[in-house]
PDB file of N, CA, C and O in Angstrom:
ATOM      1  N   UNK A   1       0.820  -1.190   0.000  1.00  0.00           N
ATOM      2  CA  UNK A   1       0.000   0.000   0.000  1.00  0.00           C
ATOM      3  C   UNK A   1       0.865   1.255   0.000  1.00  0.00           C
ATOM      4  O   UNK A   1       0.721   2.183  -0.796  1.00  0.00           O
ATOM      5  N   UNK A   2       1.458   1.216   0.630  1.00  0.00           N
ATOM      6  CA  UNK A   2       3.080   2.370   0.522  1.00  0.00           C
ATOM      7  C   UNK A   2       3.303   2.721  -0.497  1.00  0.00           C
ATOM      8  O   UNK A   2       3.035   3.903  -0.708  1.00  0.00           O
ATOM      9  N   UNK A   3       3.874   1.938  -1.604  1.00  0.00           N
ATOM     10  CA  UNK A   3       4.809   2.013  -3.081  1.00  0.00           C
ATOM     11  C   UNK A   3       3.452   2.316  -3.819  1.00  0.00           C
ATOM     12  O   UNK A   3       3.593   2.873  -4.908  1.00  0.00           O
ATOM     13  N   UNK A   4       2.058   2.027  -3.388  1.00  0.00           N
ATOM     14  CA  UNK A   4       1.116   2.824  -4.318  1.00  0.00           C
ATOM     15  C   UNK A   4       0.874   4.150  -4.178  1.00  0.00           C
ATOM     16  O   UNK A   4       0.695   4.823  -5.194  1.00  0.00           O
ATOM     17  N   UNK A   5       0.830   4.733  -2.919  1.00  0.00           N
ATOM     18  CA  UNK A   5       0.767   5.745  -2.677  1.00  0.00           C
ATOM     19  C   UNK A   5       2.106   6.615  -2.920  1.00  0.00           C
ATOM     20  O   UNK A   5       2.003   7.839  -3.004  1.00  0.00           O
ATOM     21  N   UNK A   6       3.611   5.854  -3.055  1.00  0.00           N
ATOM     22  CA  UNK A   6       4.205   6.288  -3.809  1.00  0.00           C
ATOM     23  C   UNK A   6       4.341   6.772  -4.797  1.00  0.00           C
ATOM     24  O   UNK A   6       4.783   7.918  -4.869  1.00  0.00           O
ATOM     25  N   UNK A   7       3.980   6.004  -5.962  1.00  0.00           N
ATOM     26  CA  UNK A   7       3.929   5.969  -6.877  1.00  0.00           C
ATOM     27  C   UNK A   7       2.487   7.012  -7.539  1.00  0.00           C
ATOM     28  O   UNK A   7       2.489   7.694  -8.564  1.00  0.00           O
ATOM     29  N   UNK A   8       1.629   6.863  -6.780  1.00  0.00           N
ATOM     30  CA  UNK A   8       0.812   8.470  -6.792  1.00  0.00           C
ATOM     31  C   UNK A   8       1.754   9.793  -6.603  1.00  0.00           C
ATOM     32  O   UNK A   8       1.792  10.602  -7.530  1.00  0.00           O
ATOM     33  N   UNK A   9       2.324   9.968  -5.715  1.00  0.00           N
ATOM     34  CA  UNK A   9       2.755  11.010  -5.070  1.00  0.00           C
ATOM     35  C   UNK A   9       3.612  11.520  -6.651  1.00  0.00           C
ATOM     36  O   UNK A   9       3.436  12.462  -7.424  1.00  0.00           O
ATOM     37  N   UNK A  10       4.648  10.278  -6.615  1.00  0.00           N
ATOM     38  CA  UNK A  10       5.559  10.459  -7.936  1.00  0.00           C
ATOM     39  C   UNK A  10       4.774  11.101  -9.099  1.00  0.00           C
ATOM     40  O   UNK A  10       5.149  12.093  -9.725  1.00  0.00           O
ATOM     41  N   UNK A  11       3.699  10.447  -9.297  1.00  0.00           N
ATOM     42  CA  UNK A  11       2.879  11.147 -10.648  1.00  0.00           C
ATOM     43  C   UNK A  11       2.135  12.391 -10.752  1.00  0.00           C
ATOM     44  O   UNK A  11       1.790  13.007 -11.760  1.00  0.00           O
ATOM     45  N   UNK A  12       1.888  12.735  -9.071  1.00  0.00           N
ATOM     46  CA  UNK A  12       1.276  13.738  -9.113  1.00  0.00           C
ATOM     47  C   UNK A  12       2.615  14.990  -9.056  1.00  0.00           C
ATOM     48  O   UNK A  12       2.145  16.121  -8.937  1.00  0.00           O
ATOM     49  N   UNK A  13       3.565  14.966  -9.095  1.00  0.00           N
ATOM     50  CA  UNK A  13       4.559  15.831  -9.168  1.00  0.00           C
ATOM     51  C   UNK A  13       5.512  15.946 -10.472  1.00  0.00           C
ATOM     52  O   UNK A  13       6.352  16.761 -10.852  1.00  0.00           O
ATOM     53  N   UNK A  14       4.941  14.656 -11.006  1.00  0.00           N
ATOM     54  CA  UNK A  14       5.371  14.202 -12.398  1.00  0.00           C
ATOM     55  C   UNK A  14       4.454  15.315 -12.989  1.00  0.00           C
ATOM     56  O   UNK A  14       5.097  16.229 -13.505  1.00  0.00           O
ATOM     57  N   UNK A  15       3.319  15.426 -13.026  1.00  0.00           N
ATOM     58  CA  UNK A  15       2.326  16.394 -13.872  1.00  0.00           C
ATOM     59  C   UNK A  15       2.511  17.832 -12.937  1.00  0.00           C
ATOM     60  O   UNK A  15       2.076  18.842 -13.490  1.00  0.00           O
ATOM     61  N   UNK A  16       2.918  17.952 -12.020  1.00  0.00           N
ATOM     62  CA  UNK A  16       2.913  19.227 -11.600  1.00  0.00           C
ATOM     63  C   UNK A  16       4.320  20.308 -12.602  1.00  0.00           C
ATOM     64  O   UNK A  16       4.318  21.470 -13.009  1.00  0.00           O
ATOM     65  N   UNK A  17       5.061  19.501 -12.646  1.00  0.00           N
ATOM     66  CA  UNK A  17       6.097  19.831 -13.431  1.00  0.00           C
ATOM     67  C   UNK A  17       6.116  19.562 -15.353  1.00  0.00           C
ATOM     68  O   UNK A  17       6.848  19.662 -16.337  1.00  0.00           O
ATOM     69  N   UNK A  18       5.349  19.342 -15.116  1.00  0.00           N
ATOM     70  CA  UNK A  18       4.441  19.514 -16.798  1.00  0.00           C
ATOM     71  C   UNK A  18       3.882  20.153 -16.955  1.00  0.00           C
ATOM     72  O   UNK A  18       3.784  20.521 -18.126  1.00  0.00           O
ATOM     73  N   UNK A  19       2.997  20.859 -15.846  1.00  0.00           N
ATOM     74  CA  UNK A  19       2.154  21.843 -15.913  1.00  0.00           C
ATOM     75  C   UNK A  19       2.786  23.306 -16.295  1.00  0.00           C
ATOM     76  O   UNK A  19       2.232  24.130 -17.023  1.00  0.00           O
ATOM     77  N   UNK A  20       4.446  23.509 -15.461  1.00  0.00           N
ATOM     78  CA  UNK A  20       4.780  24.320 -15.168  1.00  0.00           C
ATOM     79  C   UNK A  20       5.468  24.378 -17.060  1.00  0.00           C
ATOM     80  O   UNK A  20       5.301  25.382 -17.752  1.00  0.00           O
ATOM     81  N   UNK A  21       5.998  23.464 -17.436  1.00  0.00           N
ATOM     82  CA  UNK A  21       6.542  23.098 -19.084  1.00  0.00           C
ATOM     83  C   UNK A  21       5.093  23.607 -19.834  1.00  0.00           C
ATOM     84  O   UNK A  21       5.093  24.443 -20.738  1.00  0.00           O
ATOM     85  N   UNK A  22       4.088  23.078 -19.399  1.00  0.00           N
ATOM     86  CA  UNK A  22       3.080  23.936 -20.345  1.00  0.00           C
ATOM     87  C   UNK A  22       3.141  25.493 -20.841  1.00  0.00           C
ATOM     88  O   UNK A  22       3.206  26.101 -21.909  1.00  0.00           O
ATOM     89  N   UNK A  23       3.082  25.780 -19.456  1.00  0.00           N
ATOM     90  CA  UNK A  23       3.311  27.408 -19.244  1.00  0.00           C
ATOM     91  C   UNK A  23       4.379  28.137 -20.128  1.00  0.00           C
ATOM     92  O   UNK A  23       4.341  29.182 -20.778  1.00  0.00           O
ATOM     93  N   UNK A  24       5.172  27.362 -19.948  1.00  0.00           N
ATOM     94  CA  UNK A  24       6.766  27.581 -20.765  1.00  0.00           C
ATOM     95  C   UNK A  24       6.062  27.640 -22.714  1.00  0.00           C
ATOM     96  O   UNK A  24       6.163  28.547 -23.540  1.00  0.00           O
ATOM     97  N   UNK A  25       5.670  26.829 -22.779  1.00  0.00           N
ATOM     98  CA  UNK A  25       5.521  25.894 -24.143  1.00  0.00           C
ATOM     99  C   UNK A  25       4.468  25.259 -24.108  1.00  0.00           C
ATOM    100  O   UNK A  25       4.308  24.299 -23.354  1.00  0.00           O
ATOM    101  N   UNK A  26       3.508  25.730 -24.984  1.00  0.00           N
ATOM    102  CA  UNK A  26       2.128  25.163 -25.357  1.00  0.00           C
ATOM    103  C   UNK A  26       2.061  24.224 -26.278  1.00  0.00           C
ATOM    104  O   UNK A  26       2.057  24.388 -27.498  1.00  0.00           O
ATOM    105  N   UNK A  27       1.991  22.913 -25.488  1.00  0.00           N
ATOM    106  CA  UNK A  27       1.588  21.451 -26.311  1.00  0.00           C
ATOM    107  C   UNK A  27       0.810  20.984 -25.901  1.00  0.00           C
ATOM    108  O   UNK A  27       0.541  20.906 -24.703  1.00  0.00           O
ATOM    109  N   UNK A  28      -0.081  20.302 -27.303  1.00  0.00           N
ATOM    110  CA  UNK A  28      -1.101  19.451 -26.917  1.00  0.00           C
ATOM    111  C   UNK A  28      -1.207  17.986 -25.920  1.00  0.00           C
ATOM    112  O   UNK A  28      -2.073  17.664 -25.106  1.00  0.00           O
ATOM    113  N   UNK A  29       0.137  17.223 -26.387  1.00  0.00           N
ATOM    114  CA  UNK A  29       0.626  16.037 -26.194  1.00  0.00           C
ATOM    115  C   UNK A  29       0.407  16.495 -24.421  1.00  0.00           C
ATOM    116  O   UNK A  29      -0.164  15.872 -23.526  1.00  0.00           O
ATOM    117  N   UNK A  30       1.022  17.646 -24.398  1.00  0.00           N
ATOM    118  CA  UNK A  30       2.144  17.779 -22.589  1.00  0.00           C
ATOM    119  C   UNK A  30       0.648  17.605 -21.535  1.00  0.00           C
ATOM    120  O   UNK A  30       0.434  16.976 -20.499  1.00  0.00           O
ATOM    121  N   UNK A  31      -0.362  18.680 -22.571  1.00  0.00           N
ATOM    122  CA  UNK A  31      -1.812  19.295 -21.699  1.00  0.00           C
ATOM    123  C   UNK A  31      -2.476  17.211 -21.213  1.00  0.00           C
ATOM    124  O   UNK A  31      -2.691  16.924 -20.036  1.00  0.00           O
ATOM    125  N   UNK A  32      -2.649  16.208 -22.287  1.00  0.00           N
ATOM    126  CA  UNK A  32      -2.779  15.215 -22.429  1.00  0.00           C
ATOM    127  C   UNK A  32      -2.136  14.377 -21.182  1.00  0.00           C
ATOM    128  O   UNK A  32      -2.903  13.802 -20.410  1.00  0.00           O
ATOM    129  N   UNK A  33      -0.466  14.301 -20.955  1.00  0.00           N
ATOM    130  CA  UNK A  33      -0.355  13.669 -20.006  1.00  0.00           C
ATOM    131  C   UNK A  33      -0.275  14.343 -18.621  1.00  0.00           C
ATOM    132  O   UNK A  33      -0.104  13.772 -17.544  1.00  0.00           O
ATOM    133  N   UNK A  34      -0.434  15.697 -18.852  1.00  0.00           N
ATOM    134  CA  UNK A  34      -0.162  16.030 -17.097  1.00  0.00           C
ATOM    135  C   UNK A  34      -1.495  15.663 -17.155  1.00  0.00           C
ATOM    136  O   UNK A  34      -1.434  14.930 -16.168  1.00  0.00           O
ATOM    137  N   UNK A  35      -3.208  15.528 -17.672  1.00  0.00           N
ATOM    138  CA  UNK A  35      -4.385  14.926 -17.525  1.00  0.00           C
ATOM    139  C   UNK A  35      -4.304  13.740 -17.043  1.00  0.00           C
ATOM    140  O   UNK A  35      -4.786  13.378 -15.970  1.00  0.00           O
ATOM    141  N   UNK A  36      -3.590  12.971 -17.934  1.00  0.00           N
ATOM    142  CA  UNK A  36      -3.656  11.713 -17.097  1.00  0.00           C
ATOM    143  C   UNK A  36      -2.500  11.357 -15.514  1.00  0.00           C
ATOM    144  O   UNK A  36      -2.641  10.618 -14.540  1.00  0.00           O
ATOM    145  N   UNK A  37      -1.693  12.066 -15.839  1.00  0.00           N
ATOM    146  CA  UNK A  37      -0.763  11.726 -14.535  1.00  0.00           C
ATOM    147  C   UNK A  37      -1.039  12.827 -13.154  1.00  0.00           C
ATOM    148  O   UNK A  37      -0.379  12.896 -12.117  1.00  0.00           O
ATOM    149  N   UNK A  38      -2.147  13.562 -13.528  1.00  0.00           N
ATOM    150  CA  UNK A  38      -2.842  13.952 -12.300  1.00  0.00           C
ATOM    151  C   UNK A  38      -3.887  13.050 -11.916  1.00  0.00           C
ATOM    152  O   UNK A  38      -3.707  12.800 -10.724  1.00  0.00           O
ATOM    153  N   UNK A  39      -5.100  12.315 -12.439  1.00  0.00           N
ATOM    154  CA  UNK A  39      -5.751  11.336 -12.517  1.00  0.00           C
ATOM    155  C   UNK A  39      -4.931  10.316 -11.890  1.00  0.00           C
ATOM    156  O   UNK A  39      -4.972  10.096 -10.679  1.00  0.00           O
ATOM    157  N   UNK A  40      -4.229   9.726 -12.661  1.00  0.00           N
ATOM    158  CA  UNK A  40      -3.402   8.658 -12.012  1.00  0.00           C
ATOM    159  C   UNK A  40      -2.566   8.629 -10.673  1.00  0.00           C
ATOM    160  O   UNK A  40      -2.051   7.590 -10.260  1.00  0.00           O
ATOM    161  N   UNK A  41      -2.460   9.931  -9.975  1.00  0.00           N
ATOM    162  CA  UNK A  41      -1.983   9.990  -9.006  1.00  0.00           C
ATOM    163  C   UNK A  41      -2.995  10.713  -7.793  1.00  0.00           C
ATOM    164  O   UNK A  41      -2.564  10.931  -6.661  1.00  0.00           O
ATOM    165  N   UNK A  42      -3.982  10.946  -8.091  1.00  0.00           N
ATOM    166  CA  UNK A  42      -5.509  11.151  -7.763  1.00  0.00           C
ATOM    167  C   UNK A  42      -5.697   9.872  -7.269  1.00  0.00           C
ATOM    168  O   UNK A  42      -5.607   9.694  -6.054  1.00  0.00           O
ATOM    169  N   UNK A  43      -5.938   8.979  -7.995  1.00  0.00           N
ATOM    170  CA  UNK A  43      -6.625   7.876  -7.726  1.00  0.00           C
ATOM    171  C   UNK A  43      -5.241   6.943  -6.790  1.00  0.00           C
ATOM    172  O   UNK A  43      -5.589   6.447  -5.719  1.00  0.00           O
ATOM    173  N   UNK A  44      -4.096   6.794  -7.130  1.00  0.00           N
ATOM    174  CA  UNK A  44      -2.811   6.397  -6.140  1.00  0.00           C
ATOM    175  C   UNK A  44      -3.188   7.076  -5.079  1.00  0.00           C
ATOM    176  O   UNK A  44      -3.558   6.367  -4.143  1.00  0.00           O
ATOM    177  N   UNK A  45      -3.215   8.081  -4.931  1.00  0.00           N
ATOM    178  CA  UNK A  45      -2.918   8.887  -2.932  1.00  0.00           C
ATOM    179  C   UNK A  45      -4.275   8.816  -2.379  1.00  0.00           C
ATOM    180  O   UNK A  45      -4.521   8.789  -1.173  1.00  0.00           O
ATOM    181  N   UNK A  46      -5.431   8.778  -3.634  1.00  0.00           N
ATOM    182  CA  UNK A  46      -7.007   8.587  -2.413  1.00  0.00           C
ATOM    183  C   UNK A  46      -7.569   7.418  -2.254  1.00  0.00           C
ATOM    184  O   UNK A  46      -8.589   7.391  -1.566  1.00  0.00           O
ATOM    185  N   UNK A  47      -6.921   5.805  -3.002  1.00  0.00           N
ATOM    186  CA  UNK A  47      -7.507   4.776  -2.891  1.00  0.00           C
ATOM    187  C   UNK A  47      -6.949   4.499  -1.408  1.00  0.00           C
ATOM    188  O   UNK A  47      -5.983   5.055  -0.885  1.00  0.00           O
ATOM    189  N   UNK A  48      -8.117   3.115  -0.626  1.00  0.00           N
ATOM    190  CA  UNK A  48      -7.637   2.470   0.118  1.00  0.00           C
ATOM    191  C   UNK A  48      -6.898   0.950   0.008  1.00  0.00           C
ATOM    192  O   UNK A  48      -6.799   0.043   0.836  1.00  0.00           O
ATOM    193  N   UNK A  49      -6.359   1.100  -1.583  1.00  0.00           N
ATOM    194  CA  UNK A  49      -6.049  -0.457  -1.682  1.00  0.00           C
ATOM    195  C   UNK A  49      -4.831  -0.708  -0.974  1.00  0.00           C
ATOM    196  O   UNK A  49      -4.381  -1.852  -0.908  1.00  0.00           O
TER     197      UNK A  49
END
């Protein structure tokens, strides 16, 4: 349960720093995965699995 909530944490900082590359540089691709790697680390840090 640890290394999932890891591995959230990781993604949600993974897209936080994409977000900030957006800002920099407007891509479609970038807008796409910080979507999913906020989601994906949404669902890592609030599940109880």
């Amino acid at each position: 349960m640890k290394l999932f909530k890891l591995i959230g944490l990781a993604a949600f900082f993974i897209a936080l720093g994409m977000l900030i590359m957006l800002f920099l540089t407007s891509r479609l691709m970038g807008l796409f995965l910080i979507a999913l790697l906020l989601l994906l680390g949404y669902c890592c840090l609030c599940s109880d699995l």
